[in-house]
Every structure is written in C-alpha cells, then in structure tokens.
PyMOL Python script that loads the backbone (N, CA, C, O; Angstrom):
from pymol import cmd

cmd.read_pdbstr("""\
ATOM      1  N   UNK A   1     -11.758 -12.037  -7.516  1.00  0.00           N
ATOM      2  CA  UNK A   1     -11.983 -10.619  -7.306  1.00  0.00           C
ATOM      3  C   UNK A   1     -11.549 -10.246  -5.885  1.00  0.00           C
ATOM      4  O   UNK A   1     -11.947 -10.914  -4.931  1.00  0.00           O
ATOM      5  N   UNK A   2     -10.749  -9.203  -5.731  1.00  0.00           N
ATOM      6  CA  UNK A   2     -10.224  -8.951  -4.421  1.00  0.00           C
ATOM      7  C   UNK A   2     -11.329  -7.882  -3.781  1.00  0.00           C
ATOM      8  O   UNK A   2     -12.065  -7.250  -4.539  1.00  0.00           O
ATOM      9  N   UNK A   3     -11.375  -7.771  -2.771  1.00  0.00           N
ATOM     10  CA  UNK A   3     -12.339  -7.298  -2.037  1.00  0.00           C
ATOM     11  C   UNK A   3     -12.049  -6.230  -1.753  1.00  0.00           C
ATOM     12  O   UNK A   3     -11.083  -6.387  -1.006  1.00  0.00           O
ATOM     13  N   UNK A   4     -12.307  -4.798  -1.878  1.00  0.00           N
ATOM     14  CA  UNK A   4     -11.891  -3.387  -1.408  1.00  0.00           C
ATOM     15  C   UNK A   4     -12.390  -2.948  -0.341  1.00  0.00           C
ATOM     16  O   UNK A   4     -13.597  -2.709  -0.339  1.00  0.00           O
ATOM     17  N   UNK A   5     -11.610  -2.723   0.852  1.00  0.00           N
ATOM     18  CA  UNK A   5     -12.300  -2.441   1.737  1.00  0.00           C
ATOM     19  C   UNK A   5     -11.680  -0.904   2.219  1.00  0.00           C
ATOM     20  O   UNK A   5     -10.544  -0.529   1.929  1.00  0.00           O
ATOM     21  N   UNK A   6     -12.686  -0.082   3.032  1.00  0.00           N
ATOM     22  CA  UNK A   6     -12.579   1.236   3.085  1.00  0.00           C
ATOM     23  C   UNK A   6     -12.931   1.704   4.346  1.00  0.00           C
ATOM     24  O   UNK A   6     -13.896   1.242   4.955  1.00  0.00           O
ATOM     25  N   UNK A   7     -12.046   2.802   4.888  1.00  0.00           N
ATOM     26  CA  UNK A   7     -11.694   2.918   6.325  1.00  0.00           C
ATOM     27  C   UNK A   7     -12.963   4.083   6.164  1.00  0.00           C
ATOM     28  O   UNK A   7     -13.414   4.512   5.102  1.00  0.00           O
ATOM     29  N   UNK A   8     -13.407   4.468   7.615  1.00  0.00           N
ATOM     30  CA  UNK A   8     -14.280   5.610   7.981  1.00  0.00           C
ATOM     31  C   UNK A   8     -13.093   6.463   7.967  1.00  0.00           C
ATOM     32  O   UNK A   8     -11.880   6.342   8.132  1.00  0.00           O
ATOM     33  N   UNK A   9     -14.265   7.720   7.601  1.00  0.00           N
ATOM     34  CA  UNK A   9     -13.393   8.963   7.333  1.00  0.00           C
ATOM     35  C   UNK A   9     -12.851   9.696   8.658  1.00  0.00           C
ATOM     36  O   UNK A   9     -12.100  10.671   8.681  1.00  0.00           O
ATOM     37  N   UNK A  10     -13.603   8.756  10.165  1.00  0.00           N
ATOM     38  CA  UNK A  10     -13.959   9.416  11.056  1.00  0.00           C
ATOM     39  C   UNK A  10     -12.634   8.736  11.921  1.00  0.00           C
ATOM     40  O   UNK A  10     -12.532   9.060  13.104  1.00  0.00           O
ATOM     41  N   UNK A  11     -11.646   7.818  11.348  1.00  0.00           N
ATOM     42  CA  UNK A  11     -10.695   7.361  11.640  1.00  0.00           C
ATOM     43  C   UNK A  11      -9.958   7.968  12.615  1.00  0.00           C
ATOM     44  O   UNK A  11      -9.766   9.178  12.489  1.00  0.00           O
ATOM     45  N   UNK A  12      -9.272   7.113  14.035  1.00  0.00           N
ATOM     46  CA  UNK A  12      -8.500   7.789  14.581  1.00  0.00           C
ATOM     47  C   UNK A  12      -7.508   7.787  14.156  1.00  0.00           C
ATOM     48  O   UNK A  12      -7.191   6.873  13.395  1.00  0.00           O
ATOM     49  N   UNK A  13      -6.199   9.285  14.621  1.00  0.00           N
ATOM     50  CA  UNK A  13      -4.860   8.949  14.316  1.00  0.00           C
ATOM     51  C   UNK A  13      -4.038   8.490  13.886  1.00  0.00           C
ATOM     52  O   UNK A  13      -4.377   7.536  13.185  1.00  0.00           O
ATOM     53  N   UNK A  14      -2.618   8.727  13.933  1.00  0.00           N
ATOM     54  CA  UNK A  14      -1.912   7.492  12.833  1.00  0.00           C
ATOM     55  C   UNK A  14      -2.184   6.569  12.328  1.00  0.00           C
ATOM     56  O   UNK A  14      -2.351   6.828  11.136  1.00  0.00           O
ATOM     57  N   UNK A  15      -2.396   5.219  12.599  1.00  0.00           N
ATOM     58  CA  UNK A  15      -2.819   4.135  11.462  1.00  0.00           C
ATOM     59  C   UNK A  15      -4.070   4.096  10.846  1.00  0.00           C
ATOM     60  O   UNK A  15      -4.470   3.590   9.798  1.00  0.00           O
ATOM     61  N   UNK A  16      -4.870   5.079  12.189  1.00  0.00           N
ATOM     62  CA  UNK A  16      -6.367   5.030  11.369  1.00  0.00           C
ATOM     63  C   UNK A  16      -6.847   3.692  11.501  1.00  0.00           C
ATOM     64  O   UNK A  16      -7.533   3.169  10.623  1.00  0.00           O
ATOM     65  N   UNK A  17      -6.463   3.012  12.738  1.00  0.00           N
ATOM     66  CA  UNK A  17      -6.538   1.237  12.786  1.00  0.00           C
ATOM     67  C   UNK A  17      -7.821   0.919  13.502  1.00  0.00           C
ATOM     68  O   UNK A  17      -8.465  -0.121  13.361  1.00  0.00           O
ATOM     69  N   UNK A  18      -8.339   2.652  14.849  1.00  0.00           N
ATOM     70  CA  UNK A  18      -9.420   2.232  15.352  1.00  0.00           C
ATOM     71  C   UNK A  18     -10.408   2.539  14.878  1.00  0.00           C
ATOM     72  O   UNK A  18     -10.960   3.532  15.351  1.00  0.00           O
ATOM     73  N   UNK A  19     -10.998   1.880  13.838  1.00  0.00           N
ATOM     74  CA  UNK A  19     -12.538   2.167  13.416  1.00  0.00           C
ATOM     75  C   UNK A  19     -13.054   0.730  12.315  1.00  0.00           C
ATOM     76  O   UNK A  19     -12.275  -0.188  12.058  1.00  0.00           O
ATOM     77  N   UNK A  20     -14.205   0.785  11.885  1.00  0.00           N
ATOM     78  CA  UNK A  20     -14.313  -0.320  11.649  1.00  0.00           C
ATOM     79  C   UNK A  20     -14.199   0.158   9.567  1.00  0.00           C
ATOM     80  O   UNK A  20     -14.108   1.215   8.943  1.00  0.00           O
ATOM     81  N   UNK A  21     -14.277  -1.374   9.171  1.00  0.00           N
ATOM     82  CA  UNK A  21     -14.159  -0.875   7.077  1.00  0.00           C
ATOM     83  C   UNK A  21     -15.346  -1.464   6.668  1.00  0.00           C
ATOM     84  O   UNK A  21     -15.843  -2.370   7.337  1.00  0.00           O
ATOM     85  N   UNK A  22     -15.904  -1.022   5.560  1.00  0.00           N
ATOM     86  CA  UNK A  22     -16.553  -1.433   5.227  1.00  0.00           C
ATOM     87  C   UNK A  22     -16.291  -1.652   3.252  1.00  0.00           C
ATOM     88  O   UNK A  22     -15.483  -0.979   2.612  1.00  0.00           O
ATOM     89  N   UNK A  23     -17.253  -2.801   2.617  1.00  0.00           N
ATOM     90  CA  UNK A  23     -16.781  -3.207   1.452  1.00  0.00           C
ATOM     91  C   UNK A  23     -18.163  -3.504   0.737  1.00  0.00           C
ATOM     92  O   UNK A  23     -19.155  -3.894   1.353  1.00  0.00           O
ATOM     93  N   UNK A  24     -18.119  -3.254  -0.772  1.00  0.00           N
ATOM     94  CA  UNK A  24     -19.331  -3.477  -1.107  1.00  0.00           C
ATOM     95  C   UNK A  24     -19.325  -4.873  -1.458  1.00  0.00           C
ATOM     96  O   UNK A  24     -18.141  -5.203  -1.517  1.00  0.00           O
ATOM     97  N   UNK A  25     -19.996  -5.758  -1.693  1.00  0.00           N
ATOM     98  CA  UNK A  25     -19.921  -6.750  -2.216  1.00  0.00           C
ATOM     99  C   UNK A  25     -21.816  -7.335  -2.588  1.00  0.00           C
ATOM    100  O   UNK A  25     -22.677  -7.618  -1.754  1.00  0.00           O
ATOM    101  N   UNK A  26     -21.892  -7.340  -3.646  1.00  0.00           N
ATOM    102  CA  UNK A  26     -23.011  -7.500  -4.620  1.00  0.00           C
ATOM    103  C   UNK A  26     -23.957  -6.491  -4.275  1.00  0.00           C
ATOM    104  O   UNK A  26     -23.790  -5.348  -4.699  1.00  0.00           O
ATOM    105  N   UNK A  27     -25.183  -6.858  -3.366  1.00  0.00           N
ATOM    106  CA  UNK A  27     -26.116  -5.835  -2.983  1.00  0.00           C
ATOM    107  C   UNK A  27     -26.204  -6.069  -1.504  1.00  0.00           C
ATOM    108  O   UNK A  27     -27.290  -6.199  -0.939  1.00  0.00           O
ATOM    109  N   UNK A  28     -25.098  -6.119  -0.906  1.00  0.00           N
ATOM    110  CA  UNK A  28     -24.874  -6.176   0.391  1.00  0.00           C
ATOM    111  C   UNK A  28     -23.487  -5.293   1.008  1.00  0.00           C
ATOM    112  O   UNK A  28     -22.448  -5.167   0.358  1.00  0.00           O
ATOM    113  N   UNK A  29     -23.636  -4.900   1.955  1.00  0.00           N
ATOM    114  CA  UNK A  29     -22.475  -4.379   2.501  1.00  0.00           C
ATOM    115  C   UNK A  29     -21.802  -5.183   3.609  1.00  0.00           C
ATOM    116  O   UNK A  29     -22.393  -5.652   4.581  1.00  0.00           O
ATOM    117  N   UNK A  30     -20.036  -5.326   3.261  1.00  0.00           N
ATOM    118  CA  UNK A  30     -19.481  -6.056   4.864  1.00  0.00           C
ATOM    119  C   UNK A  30     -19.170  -5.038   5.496  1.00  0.00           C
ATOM    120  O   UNK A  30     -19.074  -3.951   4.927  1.00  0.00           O
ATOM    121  N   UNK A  31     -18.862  -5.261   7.332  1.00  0.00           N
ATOM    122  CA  UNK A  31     -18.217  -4.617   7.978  1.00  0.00           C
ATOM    123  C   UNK A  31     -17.498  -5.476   8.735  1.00  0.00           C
ATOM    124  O   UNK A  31     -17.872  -6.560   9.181  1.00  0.00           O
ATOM    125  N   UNK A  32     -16.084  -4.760   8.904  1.00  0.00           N
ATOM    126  CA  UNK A  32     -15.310  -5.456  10.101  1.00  0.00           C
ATOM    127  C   UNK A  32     -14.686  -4.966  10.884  1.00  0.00           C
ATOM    128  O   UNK A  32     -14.997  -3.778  10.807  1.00  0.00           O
ATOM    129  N   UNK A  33     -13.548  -5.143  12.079  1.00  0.00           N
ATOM    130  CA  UNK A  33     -13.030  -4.179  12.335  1.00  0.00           C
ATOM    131  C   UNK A  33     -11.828  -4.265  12.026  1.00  0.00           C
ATOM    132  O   UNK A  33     -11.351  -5.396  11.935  1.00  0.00           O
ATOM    133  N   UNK A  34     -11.031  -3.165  11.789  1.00  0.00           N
ATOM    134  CA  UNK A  34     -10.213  -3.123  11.536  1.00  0.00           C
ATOM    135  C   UNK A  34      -8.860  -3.694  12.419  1.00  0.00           C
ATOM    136  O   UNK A  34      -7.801  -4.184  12.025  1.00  0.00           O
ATOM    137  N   UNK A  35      -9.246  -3.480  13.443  1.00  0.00           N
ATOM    138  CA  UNK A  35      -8.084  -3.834  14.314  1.00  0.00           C
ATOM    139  C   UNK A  35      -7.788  -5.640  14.391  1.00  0.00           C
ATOM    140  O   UNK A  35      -6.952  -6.280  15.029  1.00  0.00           O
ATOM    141  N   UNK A  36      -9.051  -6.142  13.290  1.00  0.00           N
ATOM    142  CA  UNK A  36      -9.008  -7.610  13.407  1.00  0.00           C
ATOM    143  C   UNK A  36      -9.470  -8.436  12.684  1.00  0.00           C
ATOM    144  O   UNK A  36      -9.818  -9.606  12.843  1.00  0.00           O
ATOM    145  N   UNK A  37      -9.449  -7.286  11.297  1.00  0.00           N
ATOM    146  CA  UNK A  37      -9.707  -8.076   9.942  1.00  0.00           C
ATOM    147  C   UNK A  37     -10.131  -9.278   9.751  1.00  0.00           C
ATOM    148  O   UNK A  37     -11.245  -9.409   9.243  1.00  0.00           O
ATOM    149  N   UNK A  38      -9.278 -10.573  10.144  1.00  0.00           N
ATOM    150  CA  UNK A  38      -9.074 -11.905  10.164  1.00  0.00           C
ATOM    151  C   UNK A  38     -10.273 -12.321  10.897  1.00  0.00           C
ATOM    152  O   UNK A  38     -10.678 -13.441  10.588  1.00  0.00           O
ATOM    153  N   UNK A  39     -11.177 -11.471  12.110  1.00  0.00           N
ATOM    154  CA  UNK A  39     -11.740 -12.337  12.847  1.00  0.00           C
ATOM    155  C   UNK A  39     -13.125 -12.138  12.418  1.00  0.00           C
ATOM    156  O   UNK A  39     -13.912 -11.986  13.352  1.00  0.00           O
ATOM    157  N   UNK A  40     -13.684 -12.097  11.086  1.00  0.00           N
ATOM    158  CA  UNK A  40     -15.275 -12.373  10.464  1.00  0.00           C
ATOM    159  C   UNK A  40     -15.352 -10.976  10.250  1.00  0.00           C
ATOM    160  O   UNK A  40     -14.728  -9.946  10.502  1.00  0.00           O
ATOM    161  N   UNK A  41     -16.223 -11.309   9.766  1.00  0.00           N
ATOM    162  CA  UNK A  41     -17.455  -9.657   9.325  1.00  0.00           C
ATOM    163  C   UNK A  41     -18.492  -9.432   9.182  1.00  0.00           C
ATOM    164  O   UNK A  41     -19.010 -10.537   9.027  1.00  0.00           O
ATOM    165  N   UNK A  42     -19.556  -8.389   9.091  1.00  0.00           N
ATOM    166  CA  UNK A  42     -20.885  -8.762   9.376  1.00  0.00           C
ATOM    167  C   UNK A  42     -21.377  -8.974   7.628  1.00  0.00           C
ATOM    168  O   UNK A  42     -20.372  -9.178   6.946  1.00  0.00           O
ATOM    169  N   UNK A  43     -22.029  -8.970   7.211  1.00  0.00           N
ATOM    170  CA  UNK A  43     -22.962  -8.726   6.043  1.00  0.00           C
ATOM    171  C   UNK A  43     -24.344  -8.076   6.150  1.00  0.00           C
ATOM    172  O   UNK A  43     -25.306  -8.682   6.622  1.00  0.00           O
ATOM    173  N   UNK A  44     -24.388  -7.169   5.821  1.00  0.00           N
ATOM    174  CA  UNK A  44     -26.150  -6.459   5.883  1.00  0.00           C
ATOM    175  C   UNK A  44     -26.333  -5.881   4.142  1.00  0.00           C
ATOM    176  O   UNK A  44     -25.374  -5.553   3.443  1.00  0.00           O
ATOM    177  N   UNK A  45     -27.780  -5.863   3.695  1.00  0.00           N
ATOM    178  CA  UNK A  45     -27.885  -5.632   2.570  1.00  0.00           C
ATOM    179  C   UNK A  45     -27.659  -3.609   2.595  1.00  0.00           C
ATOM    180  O   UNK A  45     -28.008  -2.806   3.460  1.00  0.00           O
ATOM    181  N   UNK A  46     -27.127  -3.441   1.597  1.00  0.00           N
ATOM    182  CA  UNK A  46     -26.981  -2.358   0.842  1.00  0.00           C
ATOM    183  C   UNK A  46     -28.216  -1.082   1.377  1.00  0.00           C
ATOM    184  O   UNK A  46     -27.727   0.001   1.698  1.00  0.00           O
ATOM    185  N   UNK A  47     -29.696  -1.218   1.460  1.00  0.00           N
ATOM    186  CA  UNK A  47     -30.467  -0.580   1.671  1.00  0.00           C
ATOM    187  C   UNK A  47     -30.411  -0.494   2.780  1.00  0.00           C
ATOM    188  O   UNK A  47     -30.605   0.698   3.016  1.00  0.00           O
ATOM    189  N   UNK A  48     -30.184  -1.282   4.152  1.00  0.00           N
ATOM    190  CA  UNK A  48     -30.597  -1.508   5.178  1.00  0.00           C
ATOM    191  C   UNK A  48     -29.330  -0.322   5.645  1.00  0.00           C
ATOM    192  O   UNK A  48     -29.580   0.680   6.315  1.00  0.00           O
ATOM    193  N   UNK A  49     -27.875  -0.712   5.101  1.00  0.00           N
ATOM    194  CA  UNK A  49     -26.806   0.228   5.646  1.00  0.00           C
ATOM    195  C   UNK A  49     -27.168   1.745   5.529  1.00  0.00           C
ATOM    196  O   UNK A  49     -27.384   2.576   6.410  1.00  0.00           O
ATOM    197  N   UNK A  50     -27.168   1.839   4.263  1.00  0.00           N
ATOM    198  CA  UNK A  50     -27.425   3.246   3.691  1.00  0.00           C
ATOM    199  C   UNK A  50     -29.030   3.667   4.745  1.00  0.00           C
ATOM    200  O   UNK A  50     -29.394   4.768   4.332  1.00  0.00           O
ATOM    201  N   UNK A  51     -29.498   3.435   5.282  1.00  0.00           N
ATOM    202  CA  UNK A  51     -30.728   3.668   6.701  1.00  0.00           C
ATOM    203  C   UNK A  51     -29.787   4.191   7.430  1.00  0.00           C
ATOM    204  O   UNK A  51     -29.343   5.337   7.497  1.00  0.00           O
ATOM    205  N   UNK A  52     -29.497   3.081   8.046  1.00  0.00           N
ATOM    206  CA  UNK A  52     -28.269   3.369   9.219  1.00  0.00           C
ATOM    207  C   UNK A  52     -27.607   4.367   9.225  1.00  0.00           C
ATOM    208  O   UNK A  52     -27.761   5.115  10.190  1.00  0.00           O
ATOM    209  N   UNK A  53     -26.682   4.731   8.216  1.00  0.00           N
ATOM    210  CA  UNK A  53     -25.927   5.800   8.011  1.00  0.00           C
ATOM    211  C   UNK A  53     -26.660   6.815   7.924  1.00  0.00           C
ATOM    212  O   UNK A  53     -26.422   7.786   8.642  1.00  0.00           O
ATOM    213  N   UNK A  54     -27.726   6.819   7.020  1.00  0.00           N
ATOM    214  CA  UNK A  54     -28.333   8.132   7.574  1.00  0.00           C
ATOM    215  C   UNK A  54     -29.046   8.611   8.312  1.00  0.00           C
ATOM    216  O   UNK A  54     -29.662   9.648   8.068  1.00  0.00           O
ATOM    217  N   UNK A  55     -29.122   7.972   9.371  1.00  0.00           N
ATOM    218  CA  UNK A  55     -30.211   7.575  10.629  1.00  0.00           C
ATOM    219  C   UNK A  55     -29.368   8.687  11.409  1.00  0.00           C
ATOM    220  O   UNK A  55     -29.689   9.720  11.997  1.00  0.00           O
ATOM    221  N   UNK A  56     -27.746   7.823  11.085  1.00  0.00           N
ATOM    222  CA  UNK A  56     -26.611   9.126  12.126  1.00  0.00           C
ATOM    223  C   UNK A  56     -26.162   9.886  11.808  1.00  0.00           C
ATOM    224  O   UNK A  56     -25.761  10.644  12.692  1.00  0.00           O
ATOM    225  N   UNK A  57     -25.880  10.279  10.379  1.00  0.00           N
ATOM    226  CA  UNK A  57     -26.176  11.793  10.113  1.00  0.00           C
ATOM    227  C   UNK A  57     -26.943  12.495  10.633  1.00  0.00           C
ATOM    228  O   UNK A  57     -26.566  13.427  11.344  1.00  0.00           O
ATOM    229  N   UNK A  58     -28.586  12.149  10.347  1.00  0.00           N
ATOM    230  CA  UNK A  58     -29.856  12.995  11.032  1.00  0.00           C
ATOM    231  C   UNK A  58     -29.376  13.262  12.492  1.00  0.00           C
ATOM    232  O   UNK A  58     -29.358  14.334  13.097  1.00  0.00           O
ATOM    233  N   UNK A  59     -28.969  11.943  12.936  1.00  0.00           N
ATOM    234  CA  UNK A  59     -28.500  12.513  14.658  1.00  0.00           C
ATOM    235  C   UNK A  59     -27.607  13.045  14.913  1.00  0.00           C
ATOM    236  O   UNK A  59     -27.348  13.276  16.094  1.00  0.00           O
ATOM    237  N   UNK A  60     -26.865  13.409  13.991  1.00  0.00           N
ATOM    238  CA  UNK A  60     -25.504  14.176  14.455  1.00  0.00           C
ATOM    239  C   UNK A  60     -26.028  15.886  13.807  1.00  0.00           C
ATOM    240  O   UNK A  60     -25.357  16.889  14.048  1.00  0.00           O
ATOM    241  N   UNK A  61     -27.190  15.909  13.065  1.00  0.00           N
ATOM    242  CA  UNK A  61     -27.387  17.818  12.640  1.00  0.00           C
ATOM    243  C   UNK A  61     -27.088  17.513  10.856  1.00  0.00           C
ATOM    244  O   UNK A  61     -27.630  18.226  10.011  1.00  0.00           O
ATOM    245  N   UNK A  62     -26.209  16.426  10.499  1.00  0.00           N
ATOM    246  CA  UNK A  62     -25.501  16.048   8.935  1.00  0.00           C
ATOM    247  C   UNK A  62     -26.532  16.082   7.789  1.00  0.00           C
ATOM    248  O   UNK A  62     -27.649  15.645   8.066  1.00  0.00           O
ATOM    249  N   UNK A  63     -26.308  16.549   6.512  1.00  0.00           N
ATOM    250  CA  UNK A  63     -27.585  15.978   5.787  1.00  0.00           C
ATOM    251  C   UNK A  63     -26.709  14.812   5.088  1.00  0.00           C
ATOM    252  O   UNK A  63     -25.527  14.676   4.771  1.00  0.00           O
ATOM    253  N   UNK A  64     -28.024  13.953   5.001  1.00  0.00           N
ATOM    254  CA  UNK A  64     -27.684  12.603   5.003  1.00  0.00           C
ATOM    255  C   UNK A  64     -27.536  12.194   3.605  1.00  0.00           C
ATOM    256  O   UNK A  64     -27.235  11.032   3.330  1.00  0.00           O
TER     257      UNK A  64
END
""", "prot")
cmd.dss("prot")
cmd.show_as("cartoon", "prot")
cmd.util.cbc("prot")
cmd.orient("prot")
C-alpha cells in the first residue's frame, strides 16, 4: 500500500516545498517535512492530531 501524503493548504509558493505533509495511516497520523521526506517522520495517533489542529484554529479566530 503506498502511502498518500498531503501538503498544508497553508503552503508556500511555487513548489509548495516549505511546509510539512501529513498521511493517514491506520489510527495514527504521520508528519514530515517536506523539504526532507527521506529523513523520518513523526507518528501521533489520529485523536491527539485532530486536538492540535484545532487547538490552532481556535487560536487563529477559525472554527475548528
């Protein structure tokens, strides 16, 4: 199974290379960065991300 990984929407500029991807994989989420794919990635479970993310919505005014 190949792994899909998906850029932030919040991507800079042309390649869209500086930001980090993230991928689902079972009931966990990876992240890496993009600019260095090759060099590991984190793993955090699924619930814990989806916090996070909307932790910074709430701080940015966003509904989450």
């Amino acid at each position: 199974m190949t792994t899909q990984w998906r850029k932030s929407s919040f991507s800079g500029g042309g390649e869209g290379n500086d930001c980090v991807e993230i991928a689902e994989r079972d009931s966990r989420i990876a992240i890496r960065d993009s600019k260095n794919p090759s060099h590991g990635t984190l793993s955090v479970p699924a619930p814990a991300f989806a916090a996070f993310v909307g932790a910074l919505k709430e701080r940015e005014g966003r509904p989450a």
